[in-house]
C-alpha positions as CSV (number, residue, x, y, z in Angstrom):
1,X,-2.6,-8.1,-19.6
2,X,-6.1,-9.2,-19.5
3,X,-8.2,-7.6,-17.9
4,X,-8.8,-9.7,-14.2
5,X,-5.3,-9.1,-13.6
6,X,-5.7,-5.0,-14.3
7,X,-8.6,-5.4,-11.9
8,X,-6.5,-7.3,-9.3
9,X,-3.3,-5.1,-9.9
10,X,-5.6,-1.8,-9.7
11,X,-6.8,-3.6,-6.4
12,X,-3.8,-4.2,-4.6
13,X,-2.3,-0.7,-5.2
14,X,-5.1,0.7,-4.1
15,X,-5.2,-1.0,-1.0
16,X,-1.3,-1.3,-0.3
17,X,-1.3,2.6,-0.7
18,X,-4.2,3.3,1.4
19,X,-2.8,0.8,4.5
20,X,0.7,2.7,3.9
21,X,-0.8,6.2,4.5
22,X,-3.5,5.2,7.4
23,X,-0.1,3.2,8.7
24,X,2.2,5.6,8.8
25,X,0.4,7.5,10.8
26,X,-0.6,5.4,13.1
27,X,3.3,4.5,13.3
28,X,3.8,7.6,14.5
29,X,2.0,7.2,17.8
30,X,3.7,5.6,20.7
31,X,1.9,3.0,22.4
32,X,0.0,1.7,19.5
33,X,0.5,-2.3,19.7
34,X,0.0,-4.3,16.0
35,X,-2.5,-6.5,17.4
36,X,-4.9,-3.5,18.6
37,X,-4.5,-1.8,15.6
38,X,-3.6,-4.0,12.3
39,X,-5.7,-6.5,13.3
40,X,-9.0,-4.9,13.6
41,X,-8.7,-2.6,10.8
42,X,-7.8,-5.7,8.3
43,X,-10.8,-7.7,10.4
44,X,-12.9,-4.5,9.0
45,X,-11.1,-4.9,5.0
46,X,-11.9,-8.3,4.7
47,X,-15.8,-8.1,5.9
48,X,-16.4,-4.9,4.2
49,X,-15.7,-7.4,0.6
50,X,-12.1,-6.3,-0.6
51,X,-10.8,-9.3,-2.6
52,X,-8.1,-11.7,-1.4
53,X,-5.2,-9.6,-3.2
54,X,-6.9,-6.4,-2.3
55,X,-6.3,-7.8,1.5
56,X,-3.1,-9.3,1.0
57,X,-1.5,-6.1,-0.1
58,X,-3.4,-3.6,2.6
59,X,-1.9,-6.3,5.1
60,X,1.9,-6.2,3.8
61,X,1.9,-2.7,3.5
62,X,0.2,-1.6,6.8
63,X,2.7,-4.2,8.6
64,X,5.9,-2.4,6.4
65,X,5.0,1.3,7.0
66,X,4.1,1.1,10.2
67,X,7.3,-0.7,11.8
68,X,9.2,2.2,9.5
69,X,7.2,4.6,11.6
70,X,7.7,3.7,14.8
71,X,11.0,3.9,14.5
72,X,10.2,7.6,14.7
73,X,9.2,8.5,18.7
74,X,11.7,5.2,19.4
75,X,14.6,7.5,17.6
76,X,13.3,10.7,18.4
77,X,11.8,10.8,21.6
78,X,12.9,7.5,23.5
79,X,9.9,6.3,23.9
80,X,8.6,2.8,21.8
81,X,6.2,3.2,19.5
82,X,4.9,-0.1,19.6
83,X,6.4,-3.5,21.0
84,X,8.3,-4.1,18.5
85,X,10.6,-1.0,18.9
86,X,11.5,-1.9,22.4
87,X,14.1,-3.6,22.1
88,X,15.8,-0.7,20.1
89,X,15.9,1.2,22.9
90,X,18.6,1.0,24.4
91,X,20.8,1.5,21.1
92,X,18.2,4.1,20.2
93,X,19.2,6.0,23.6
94,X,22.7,5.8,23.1
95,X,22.2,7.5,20.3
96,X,20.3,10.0,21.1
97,X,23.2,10.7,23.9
98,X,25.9,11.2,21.4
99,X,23.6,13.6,19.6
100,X,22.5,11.7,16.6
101,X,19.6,10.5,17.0
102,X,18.7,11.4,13.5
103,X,21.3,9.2,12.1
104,X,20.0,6.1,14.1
105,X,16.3,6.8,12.7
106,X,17.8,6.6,9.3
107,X,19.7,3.3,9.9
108,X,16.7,1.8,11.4
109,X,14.3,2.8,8.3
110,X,16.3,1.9,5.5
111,X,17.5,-1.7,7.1
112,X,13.4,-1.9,7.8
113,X,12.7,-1.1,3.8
114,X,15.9,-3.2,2.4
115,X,14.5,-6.2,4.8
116,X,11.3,-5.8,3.6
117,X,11.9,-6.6,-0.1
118,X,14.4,-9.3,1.0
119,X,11.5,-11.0,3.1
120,X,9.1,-11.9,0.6
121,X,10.7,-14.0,-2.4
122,X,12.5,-16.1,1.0
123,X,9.0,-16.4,2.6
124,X,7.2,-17.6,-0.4
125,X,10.0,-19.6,-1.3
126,X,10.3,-21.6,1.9
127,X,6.6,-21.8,2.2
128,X,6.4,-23.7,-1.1
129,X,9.3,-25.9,0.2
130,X,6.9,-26.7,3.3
131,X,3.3,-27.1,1.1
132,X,3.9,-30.5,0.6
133,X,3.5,-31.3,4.2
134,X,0.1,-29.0,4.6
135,X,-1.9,-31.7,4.5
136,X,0.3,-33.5,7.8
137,X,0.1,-30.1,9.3
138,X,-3.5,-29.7,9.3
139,X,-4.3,-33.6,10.9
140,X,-2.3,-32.5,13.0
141,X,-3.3,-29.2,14.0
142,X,-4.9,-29.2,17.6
143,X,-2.0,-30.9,19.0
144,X,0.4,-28.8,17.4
145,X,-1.7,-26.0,18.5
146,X,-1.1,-27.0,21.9
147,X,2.6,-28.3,21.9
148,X,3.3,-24.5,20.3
149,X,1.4,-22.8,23.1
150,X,3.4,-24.7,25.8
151,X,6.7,-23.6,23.8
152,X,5.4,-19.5,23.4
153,X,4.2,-19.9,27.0
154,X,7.4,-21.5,28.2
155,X,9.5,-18.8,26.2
156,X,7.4,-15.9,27.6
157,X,8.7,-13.6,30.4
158,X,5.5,-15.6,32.2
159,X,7.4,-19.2,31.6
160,X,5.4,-21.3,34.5
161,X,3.0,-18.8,34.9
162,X,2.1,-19.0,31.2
163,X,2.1,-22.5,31.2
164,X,-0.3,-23.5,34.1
165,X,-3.1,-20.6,33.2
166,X,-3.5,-22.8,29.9
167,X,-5.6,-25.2,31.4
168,X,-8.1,-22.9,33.4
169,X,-7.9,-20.3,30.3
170,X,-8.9,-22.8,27.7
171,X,-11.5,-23.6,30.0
172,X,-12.5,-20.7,30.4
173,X,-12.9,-20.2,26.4
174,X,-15.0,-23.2,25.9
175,X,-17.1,-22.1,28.6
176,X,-17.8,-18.8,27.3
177,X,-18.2,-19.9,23.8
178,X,-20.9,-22.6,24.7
179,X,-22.8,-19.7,26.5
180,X,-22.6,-18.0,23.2
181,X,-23.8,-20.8,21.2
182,X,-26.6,-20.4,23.5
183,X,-27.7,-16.8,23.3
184,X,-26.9,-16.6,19.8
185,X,-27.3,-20.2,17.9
186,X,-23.3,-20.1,16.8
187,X,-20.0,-20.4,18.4
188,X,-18.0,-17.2,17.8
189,X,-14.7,-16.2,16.5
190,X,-14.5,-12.0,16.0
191,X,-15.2,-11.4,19.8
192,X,-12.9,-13.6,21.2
193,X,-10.4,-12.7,19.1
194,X,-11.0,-8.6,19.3
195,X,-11.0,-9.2,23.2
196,X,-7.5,-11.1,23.5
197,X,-6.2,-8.4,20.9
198,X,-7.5,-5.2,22.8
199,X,-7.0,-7.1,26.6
200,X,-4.3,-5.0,27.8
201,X,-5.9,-1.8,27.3
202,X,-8.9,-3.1,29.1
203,X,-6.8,-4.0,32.2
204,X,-5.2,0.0,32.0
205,X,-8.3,0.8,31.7
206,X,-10.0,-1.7,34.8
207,X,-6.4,-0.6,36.8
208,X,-7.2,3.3,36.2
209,X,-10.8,2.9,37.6
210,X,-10.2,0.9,40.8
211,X,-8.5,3.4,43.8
212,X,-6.6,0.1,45.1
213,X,-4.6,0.1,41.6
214,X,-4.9,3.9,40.3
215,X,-1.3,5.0,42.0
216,X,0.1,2.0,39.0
217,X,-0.4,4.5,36.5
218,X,-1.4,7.9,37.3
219,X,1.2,10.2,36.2
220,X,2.3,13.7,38.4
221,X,3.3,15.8,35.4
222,X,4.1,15.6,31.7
223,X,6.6,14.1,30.5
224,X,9.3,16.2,27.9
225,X,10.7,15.4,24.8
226,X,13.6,16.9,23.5
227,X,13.7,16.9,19.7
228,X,16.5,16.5,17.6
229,X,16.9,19.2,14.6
230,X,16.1,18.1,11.0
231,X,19.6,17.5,9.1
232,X,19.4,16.4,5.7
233,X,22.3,15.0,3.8
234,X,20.5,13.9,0.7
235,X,19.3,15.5,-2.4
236,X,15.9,14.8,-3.9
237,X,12.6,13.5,-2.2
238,X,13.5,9.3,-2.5
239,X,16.7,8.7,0.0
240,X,18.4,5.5,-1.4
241,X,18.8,3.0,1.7
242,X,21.6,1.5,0.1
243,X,23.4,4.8,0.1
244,X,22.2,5.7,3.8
245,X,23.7,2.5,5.0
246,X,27.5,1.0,4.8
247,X,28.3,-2.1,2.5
248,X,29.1,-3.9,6.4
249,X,25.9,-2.5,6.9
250,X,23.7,-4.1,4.3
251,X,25.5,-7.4,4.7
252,X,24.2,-7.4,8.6
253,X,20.6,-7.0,7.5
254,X,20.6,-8.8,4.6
255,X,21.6,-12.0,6.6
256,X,19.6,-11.4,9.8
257,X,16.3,-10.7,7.5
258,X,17.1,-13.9,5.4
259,X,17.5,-15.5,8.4
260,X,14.8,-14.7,10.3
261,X,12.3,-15.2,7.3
262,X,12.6,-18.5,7.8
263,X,12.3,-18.9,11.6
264,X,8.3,-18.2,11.5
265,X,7.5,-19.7,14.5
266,X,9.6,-17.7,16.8
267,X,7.9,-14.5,18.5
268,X,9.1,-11.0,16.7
269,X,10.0,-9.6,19.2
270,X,12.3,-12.5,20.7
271,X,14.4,-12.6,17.5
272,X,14.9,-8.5,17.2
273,X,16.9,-9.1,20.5
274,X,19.0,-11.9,19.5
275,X,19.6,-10.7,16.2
276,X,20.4,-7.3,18.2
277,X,22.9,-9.4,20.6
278,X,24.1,-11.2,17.5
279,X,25.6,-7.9,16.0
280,X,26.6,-6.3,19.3
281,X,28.8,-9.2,20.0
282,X,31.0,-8.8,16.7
283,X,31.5,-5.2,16.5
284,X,33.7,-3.1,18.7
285,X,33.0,0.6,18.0
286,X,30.6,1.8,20.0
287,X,28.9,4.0,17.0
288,X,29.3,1.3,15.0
289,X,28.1,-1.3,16.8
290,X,25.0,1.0,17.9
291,X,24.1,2.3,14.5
292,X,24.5,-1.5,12.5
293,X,22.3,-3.2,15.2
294,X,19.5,-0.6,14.7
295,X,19.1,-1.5,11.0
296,X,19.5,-5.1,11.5
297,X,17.1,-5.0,14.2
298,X,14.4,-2.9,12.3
299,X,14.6,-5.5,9.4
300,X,14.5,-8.1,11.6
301,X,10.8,-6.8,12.5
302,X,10.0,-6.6,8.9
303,X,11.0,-9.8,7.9
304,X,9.5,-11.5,11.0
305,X,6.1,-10.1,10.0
306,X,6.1,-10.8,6.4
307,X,7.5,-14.3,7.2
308,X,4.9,-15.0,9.5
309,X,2.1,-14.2,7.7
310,X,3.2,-15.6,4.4
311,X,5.1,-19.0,4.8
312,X,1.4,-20.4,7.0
313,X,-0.8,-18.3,4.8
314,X,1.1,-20.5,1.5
315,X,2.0,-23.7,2.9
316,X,-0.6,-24.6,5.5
317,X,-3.6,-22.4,5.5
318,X,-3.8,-22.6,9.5
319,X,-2.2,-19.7,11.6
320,X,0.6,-21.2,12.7
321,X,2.9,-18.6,14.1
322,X,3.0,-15.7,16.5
323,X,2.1,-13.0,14.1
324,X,-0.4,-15.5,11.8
325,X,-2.3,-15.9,15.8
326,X,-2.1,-12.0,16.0
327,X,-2.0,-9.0,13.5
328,X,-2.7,-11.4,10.8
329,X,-5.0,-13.5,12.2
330,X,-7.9,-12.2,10.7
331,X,-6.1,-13.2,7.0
332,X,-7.0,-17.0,8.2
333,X,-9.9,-16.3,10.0
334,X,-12.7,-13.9,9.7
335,X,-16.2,-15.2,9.6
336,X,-18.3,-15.3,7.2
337,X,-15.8,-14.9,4.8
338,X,-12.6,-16.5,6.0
339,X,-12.8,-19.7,7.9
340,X,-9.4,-22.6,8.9
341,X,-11.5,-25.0,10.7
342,X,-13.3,-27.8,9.6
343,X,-12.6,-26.9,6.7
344,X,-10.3,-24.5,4.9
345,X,-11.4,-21.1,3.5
346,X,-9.4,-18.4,3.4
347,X,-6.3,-17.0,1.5
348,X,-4.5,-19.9,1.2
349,X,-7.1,-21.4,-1.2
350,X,-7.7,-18.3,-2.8
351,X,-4.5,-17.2,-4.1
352,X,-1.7,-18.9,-5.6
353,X,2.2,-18.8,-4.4
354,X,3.0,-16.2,-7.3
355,X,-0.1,-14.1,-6.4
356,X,1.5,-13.7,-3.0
357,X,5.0,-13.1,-4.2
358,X,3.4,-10.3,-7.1
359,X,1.3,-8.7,-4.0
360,X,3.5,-9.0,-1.6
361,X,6.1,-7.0,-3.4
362,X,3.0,-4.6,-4.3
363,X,2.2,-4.0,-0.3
364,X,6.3,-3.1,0.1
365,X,6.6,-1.1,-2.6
366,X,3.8,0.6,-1.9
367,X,5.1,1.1,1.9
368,X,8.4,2.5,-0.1
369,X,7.1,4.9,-1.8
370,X,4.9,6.3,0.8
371,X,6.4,6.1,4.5
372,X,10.0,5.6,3.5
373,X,10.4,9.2,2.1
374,X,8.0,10.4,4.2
375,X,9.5,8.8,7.7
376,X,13.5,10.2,6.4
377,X,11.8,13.8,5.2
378,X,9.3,14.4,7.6
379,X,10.3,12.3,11.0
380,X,11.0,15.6,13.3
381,X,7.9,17.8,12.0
382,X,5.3,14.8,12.1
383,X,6.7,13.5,15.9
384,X,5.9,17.4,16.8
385,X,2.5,17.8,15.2
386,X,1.7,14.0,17.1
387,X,2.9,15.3,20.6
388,X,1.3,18.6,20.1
389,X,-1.9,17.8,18.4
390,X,-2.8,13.9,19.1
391,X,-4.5,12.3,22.5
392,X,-3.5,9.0,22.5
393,X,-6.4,8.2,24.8
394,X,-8.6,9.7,21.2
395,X,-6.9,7.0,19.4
396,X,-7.3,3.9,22.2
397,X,-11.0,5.1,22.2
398,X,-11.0,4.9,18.0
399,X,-9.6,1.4,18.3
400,X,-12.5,0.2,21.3
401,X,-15.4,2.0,19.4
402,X,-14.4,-0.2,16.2
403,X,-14.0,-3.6,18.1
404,X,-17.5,-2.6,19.6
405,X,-18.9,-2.5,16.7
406,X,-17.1,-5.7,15.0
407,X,-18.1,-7.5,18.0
408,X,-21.7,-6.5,17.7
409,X,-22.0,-7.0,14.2
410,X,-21.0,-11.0,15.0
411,X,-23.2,-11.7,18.0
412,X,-24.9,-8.9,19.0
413,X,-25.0,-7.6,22.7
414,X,-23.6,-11.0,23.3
415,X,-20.8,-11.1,21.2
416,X,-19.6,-7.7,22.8
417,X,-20.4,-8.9,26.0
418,X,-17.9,-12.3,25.8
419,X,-15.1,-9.6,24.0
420,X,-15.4,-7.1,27.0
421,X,-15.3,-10.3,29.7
422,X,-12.0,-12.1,27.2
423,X,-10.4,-8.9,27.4
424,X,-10.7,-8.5,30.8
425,X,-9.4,-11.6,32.0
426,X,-6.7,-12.2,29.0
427,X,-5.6,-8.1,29.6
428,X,-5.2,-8.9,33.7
429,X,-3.1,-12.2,32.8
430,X,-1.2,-10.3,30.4
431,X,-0.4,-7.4,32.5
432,X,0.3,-8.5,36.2
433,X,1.5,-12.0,35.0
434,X,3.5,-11.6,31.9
435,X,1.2,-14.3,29.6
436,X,1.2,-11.8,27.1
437,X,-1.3,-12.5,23.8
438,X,0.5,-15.2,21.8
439,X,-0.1,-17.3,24.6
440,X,-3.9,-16.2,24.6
441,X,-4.5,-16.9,21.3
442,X,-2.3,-20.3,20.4
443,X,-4.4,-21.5,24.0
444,X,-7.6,-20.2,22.3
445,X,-7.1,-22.4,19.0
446,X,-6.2,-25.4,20.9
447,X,-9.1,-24.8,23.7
448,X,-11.3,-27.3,21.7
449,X,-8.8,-30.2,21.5
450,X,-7.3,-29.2,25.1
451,X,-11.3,-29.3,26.8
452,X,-11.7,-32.4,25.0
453,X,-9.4,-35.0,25.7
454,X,-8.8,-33.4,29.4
455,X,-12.4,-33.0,30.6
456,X,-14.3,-35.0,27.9
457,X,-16.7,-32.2,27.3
């Protein structure tokens, strides 16, 4: 081994096992959305000068841990921990009713980790399979930026809604981006992007402070959480997934993740609940049919995410899918350093399919050896330190300090302005009118084309 690759390897460990640790306990927070969290924090890895593999592998493995985390307060405590998990819920709650709740965090966990290793030889397979038209792709790239945001804004619980606010929000884009060519000599990319990603919040935020709204979301008391008592039926620190789950088991979530590594430009979240209806329709047993649909689903939000950010990342270079136009986005773009458009600069000409398939696997096992065995040893003892110990308003206000200071660093008082005034607009679309941030952010790359040829601007 010579000795670039020791330096790569050395690296992407290094990385992978730092984005499993900060990961897993961000997992372990309810409330804590991908795009608010992975997103900024791999924003910050890539302008603080990590190298591509170095990236890659932080990226994997703080996408793998977390979604083995939050299965944690979903299992536990009935309550998602991120959007993902919430369509587990209901299996989750059953669950939790028949007093085993325990049992359906272990199904979910180890049909997240088995998944997880399925997903990325089938992503960077099918990605190489679809290289050969990159070059089509990319011509083609504002209008199939558009046609995709039509289809996520038709799909979304917004449907018309979502599709006539793409007009009048791509204008409003452009508009803000040529008053920050103005102020600051440049278009932008990090504030716009921080402020679709961190929009919701904002519009809790703007709801909480207005007396009108307040009522929304003021809450009388605390809420309880019953836990469930640690029960261990394995020997040794390293659970074996394939032992924790049944042979019918493994074959549910070893076609649902093959599956749905291949179907990258469907949102995540839609596919965990037809894969979940999938299963429920061809068992009978009620614990059965509970218990095998939480490990398929789990894996199903694995795969998804590995999927999605390889198969673009290999074969086109432009973020092309839900999760490439969210969490990963900043793997495509992240000026200075990464760029898609004009021209093409960012992992996708700096690694090759093999280096993704090596780091990849890297950022998984990494996310093995660290939140697996932690999430199946320690789920009961971390969800009570959290509830205890944690304000999840402390960890909102982490999140909006850091995208204060990404935005600043890009364009200044400017560049924070345009993120607060995005996120304010895109978080009231996405809250009261259900055009949630994959709409935002396919209507933000095709805002150029879309001002263009409608307005001639």
């Amino acid at each position: 081994m010579d000795a670039s690759m020791m330096e790569a390897l050395i690296w992407g460990v290094g990385m992978a096992l730092l984005g499993s640790v900060v990961f897993s306990g961000i997992g372990l927070i309810s409330g804590t959305d991908e795009t608010a969290t992975v997103a900024p924090l791999t924003l910050l890895v890539v302008l603080l000068g990590v190298p591509p593999v170095g990236i890659f592998s932080w990226f994997i493995a703080a996408a793998v841990s977390k979604h083995m985390t939050h299965a944690i307060p979903t299992a536990l405590m009935g309550i998602p921990g991120d959007t993902m998990a919430v369509p587990m819920l209901r299996d989750a709650t059953i669950l939790r009713q028949l007093g085993v709740p325990h049992i359906a965090l272990r199904k979910m966990i180890s049909g997240g980790i088995l998944a997880a290793f399925l997903a990325v030889p089938v992503a960077v397979g099918f990605a190489s399979l679809l290289a050969p038209f990159g070059d089509l792709v990319k011509t083609w790239a504002p209008v199939i930026f558009t046609i995709a945001a039509l289809i996520i804004a038709y799909t979304s619980s917004g449907r018309w809604g979502s599709i006539l606010a793409l007009i009048p929000f791509a204008f409003f884009v452009q508009a803000l981006n040529k008053m920050a060519i103005a102020g600051t000599g440049k278009g932008l990319f990090i504030s716009f992007f921080l402020g679709i990603a961190i929009g919701p919040l904002v519009a809790d935020l703007l709801t909480v402070l207005s007396p009108v709204s307040r009522h929304h979301l003021v809450v009388k008391k605390p809420r309880d959480f019953w836990l469930a008592p640690d029960l261990k039926m394995w020997k040794g620190y390293f659970p074996n997934p394939l032992k924790v789950l049944t042979k019918s088991q493994i074959k549910f979530v070893s076609v649902t993740a093959f599956i749905s590594s291949l179907t990258f430009t469907f949102s995540p979240v839609g596919m965990t609940v037809m894969v979940g209806e999938a299963v429920h329709s061809r068992l009978r047993g009620l614990y059965q049919r509970c218990t095998t649909s939480l490990a398929a689903m789990n894996g199903v939000t694995e795969a998804t995410y590995i999927a999605e950010a390889i198969i673009p990342l290999i074969a086109f270079g432009i973020p092309l899918s839900p999760v490439a136009l969210g969490p990963a986005a900043p793997l495509f773009n992240a000026p200075p350093i990464f760029q898609s458009q004009p021209e093409i600069h960012n992992l996708h000409s700096l690694m090759t399919p093999m280096e993704f398939m090596i780091f990849g696997f890297v950022g998984v096992i990494c996310a093995a050896v660290i939140a697996y065995p932690f999430s199946m040893n320690y789920a009961r003892r971390a969800s009570a330190w959290v509830l205890r110990y944690v304000s999840q308003e402390a960890i909102i206000s982490m999140f909006s300090g850091l995208i204060v200071v990404l935005s600043y660093s890009e364009g200044g008082l400017v560049g924070v302005g345009i993120a607060v005034t995005i996120a304010l607009f895109g978080g009231v679309l996405n809250r009261y009118f259900g055009i949630h941030t994959g709409v935002q952010f396919m209507t933000y790359y095709a805002s150029g084309w879309l001002v263009t040829k409608i307005f001639g601007i």
